[in-house]
C-alpha positions as CSV (number, residue, x, y, z in Angstrom):
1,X,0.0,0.0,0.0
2,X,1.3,4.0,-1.1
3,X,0.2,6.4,1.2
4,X,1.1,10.1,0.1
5,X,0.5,12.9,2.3
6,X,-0.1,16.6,0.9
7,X,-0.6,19.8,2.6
8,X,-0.8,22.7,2.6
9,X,0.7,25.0,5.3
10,X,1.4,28.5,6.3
11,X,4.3,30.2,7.1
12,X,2.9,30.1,10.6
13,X,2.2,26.6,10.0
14,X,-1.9,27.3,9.7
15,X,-3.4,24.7,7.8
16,X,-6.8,27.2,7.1
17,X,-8.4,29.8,8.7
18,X,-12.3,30.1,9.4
19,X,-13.4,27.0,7.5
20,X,-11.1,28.1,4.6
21,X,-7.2,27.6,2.9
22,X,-5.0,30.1,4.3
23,X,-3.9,31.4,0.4
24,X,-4.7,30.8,-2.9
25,X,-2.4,29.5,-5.6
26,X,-3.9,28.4,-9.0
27,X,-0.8,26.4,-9.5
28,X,-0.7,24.5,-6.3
29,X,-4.8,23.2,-7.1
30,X,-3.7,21.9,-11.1
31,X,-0.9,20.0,-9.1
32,X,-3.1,18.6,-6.1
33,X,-5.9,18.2,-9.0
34,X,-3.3,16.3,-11.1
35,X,-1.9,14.5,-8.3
36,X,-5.4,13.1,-6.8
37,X,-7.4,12.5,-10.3
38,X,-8.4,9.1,-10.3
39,X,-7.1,8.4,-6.6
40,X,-8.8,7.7,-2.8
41,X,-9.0,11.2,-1.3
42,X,-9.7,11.6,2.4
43,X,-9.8,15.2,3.7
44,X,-10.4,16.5,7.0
């Protein structure tokens, strides 16, 4: 079994803030989007 791990953290090491991601970065969603397509994806 692979398990991969991806996250996205703050430079204060926030993972969101108020139900929401702590930045926005087109590029960083095409490569989670590539990344994930196709694959199990537990969030939480």
């Amino acid at each position: 079994m692979e398990l991969n791990i991806i996250a996205a953290v703050a430079a204060n090491r926030a993972i969101g803030y108020r139900n929401d991601m702590v930045y926005f970065i087109r590029e960083d969603l095409k490569r989670f989007k590539q990344l994930t397509t196709g694959h199990v994806v537990i969030m939480g």
